[in-house]
Backbone as a ProteinNet text record, in pm:
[ID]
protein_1_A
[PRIMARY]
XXXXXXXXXXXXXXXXXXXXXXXXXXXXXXXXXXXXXXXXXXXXXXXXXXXXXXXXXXXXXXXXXXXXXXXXXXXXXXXXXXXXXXXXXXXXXXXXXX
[TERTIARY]
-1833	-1820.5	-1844.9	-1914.2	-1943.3	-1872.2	-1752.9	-1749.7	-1799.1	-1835.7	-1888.9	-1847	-1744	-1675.1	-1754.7	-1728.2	-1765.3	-1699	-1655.6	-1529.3	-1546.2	-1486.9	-1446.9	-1312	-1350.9	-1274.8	-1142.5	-1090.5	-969.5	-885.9	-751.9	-639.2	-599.9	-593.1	-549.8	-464.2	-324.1	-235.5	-215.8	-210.3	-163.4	-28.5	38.3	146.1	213.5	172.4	264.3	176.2	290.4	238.4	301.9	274.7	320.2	346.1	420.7	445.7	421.5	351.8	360.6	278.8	195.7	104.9	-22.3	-142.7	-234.8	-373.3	-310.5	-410.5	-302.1	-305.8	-242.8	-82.9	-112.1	19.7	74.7	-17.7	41.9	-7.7	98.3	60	35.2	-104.3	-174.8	-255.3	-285.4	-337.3	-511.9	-584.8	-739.1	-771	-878.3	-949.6	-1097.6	-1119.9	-1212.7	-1313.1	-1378.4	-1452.7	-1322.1	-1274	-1176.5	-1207.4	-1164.4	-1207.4	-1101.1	-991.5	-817.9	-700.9	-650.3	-495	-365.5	-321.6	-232.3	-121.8	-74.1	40.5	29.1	124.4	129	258.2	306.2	524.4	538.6	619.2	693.1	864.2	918.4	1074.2	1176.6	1252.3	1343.2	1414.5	1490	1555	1655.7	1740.5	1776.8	1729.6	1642.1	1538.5	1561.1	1533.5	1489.6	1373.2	1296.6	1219.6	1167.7	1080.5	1076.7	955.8	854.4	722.5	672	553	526.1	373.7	276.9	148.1	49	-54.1	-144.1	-286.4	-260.6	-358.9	-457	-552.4	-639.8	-626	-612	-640	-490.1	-410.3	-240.2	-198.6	-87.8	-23.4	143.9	213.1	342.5	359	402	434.6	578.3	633.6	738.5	884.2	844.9	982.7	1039.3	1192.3	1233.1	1289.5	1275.5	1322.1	1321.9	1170.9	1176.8	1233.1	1303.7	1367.4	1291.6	1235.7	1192.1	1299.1	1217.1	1318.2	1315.7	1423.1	1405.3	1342.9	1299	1230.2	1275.6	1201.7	1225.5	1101.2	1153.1	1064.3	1060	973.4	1006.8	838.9	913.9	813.1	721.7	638.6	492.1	450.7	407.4	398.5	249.8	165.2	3.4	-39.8	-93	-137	-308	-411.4	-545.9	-611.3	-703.1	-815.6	-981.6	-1022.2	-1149.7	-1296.4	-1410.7	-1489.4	-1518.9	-1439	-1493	-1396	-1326	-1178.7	-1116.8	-1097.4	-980.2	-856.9	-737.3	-593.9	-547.2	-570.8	-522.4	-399.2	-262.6	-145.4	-78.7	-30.4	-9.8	108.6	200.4	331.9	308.1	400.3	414.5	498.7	508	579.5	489.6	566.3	491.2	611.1	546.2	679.9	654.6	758.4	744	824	706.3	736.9	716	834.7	857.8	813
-351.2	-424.1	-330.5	-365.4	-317.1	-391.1	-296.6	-337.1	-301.2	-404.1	-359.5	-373.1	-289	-277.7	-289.6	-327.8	-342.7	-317.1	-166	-114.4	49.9	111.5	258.1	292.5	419.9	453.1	375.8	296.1	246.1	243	236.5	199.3	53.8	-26.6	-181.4	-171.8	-282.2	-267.7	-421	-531.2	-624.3	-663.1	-821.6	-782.8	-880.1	-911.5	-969.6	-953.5	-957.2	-989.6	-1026.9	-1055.1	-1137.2	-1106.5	-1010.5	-958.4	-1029.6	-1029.5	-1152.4	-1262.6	-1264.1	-1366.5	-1328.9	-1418.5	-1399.6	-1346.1	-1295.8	-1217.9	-1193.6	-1058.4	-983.7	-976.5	-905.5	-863.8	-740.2	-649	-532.3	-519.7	-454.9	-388.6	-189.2	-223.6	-134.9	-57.3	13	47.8	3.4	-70.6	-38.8	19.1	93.9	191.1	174.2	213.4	220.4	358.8	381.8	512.8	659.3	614.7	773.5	840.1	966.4	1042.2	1082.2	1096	1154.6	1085.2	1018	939.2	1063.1	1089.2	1197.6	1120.9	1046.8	963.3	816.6	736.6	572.2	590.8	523.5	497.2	377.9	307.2	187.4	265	186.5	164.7	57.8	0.9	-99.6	-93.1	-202.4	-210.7	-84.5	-46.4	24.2	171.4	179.6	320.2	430.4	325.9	413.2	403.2	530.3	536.1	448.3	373.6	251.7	302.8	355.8	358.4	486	578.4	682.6	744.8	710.9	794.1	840.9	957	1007.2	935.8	901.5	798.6	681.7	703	562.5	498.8	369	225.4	228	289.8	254.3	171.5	104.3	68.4	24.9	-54	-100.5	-220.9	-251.1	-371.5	-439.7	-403.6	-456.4	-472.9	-337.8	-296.3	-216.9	-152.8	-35.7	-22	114.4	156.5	42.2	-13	-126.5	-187.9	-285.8	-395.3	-475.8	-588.6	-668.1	-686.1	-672.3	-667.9	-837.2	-852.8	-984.3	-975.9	-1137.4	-1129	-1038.6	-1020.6	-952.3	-852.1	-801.6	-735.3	-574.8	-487.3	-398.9	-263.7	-159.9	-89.2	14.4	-7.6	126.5	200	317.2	446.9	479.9	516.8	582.1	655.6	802.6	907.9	877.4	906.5	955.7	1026.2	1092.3	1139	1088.7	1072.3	996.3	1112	1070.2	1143.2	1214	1233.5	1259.5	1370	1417.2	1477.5	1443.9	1332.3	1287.3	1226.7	1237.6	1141.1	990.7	932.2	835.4	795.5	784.9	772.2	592.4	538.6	411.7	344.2	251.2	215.3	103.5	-4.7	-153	-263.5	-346.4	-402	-519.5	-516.7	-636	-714.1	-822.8	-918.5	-934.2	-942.7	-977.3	-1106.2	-1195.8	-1341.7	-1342.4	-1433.4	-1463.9	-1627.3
-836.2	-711.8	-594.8	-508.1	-375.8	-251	-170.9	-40.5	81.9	159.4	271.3	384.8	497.5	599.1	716.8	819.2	958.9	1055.3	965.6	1073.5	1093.8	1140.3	1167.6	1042.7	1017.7	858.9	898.6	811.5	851.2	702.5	708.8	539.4	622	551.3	530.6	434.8	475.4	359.9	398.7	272.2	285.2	377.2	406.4	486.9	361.5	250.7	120.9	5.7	-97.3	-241.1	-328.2	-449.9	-547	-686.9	-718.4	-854.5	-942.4	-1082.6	-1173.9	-1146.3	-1026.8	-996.1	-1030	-1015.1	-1057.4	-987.3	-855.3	-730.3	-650.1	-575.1	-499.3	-531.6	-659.5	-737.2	-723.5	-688.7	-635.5	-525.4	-428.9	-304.9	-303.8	-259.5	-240.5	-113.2	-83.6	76.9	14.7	99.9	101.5	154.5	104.9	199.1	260.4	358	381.6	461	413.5	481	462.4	382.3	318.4	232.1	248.5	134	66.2	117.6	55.1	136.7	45.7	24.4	32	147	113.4	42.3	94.6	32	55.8	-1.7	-11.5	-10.6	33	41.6	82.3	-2.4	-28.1	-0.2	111.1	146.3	140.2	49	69.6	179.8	226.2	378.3	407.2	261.8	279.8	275.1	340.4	338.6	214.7	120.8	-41.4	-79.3	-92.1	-149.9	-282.1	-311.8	-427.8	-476.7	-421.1	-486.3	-388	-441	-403.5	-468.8	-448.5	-472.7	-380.2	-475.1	-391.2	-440.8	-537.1	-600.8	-539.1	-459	-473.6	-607.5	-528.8	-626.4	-701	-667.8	-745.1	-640.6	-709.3	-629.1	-676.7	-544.5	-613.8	-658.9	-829.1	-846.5	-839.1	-791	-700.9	-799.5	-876.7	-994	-934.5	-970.2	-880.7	-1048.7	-1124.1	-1247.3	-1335.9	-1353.6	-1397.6	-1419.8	-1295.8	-1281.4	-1160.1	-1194.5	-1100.8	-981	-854.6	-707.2	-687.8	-581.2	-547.4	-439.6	-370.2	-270.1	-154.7	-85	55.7	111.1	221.8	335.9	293.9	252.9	198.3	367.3	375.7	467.2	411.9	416.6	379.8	494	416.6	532	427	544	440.7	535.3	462.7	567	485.9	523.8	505.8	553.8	529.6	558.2	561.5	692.1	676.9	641.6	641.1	578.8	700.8	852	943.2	922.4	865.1	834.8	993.7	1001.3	1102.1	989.2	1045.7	989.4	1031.6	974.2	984.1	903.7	984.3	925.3	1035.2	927.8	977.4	884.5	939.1	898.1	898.1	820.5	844	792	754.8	620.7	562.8	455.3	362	289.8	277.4	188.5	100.1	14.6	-152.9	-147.1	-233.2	-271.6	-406	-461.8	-595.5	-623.7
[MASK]
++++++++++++++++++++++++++++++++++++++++++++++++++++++++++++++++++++++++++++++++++++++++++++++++++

């Protein structure tokens, strides 16, 4: 598959997803025009760490020590590097629906 952006290097992170469903089951950062993922961070409300990679294309499926979470508002933090070696670091939240 080929994507094609119409943007300036940018990370996109969904603002929900759906564990166990059958499209947008994990939340993941997209990338675009990057070359290095320093980190991906997933936070529950109570600012715990839940999920953590340097990995393109990982992501969180919305287990914490494999145990499915219940619904709720959980915050992501993503640093990058674009091919321009500029940083792009950006915060947000996303919801998890059951």
């Amino acid at each position: 598959n080929v994507r094609v952006f119409k943007t300036k290097p940018d990370v996109f992170v969904p603002n929900a997803f759906r564990p166990g469903g059958t499209q947008n089951n994990v939340l993941r950062p997209i990338m675009a025009g990057i070359s290095k993922l320093s980190y991906f961070q997933v936070y529950n409300r109570w600012g715990q760490l839940v999920f953590q990679t340097s990995q393109p294309g990982y992501g969180w499926d919305g287990r914490i020590g494999g145990k499915l979470q219940d619904p709720g508002t959980f915050v992501w933090v993503v640093k990058a590097e674009d091919f321009l070696g500029q940083w792009i670091v950006k915060k947000g939240t996303a919801v998890l629906i059951r």
